[in-house]
Every structure is written in C-alpha cells, then in structure tokens.
C-alpha positions as CSV (number, residue, x, y, z in Angstrom):
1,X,0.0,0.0,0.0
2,X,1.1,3.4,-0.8
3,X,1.1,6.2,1.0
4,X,-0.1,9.2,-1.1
5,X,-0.3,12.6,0.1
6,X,-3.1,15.4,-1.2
7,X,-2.4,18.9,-1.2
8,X,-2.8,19.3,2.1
9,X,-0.6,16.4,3.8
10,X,-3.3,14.2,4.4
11,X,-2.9,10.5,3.9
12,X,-5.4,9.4,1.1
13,X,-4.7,5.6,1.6
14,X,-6.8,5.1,4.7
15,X,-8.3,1.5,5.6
16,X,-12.2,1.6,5.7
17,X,-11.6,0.5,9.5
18,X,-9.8,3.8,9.9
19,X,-11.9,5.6,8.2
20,X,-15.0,4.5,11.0
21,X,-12.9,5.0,13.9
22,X,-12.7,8.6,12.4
23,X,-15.8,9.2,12.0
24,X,-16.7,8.0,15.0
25,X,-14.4,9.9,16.8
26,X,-15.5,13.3,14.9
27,X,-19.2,12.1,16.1
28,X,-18.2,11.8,19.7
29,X,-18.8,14.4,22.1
30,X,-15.5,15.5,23.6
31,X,-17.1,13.9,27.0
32,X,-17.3,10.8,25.8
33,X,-14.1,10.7,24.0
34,X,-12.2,11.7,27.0
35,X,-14.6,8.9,29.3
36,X,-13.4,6.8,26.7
37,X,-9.8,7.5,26.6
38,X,-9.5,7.0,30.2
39,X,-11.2,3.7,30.8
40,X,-9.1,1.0,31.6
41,X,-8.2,-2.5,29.4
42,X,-11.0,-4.3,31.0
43,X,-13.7,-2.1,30.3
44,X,-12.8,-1.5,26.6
45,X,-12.8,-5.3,26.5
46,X,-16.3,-5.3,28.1
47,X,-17.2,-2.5,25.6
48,X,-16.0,-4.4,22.1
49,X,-19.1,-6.7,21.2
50,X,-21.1,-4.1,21.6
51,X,-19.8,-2.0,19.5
52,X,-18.5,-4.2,16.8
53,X,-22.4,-5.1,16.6
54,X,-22.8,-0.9,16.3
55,X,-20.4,-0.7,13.9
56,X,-21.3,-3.7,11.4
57,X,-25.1,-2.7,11.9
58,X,-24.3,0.6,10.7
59,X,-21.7,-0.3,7.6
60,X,-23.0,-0.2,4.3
61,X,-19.9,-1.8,2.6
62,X,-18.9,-5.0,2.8
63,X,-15.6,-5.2,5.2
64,X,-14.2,-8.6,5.6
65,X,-14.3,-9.6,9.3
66,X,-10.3,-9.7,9.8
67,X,-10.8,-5.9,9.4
68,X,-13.1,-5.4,12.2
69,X,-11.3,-7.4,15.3
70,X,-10.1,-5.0,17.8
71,X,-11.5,-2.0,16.4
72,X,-13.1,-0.8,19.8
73,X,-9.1,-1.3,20.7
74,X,-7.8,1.1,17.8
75,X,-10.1,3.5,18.6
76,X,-9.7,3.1,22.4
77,X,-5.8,3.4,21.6
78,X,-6.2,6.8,19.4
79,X,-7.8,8.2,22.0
80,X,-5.6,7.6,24.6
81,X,-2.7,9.4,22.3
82,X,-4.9,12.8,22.1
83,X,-7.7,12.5,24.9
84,X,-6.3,11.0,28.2
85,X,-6.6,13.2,31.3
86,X,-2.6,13.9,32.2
87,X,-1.3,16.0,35.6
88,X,-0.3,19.1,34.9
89,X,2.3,20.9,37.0
C-alpha cells in the first residue's frame, strides 16, 4: 500500500476500518471521548461486542471480518494518544 499525500498532507490511503474509527471519533462528544480514553483495558474489552455489533449494523460496505477485530481497541488506543486526562504541574 502506498502512501499518497493530497495537497494538504493528508494520507489518502486510509483503511475503511480507519476511516469508521474517524468518524466515530469526529461524532463523539468530547465527554465521551475523553470517558473513553480514560477507561481502563478491561472495560474497553467489556465495551468491544457491543460496538463491533454498532459498527457492522451501521456499515454499508462489505468489510471482511479480519478488518473489524479490535477495532473498539484502535479506537480506544487513538484516544488515549490525544484524549487522556494527564497531571499538569
């Protein structure tokens, strides 16, 4: 897979997977991303059937099931990067 850049520096070569967990993310209030961000392992694991049954309800394309394992954990693990609650001194 390449990785091709439009005008703007964006990555045009994005999985459909990624593409969800975007969208989602943009959807999210920034409440719940940060809730989300900060939960710990065993939540998200409590949270992933759930939503893979969201997500796969709410897909029009077909995505091949591979794809869709631990997508509740790539989203979980984006958020962590830019949402997570940090001490500041």
């Amino acid at each position: 897979m390449s990785n091709k850049l439009d005008s703007k520096g964006m990555n045009n070569d994005i999985s459909p997977v990624d593409e969800i967990i975007e969208e989602i993310i943009s959807e999210l209030p920034l409440k719940e991303r940060v809730e989300l961000a900060n939960m710990n392992k065993e939540t998200v694991a409590m949270l992933k059937n759930i939503f893979d049954m969201y997500v796969r309800g709410k897909t029009d394309t077909e995505v091949d099931d591979s794809e869709y394992t631990d997508m509740m954990n790539n989203l979980w693990s984006k958020l962590q990067k830019t949402h997570k609650l940090r001490i500041v001194k």
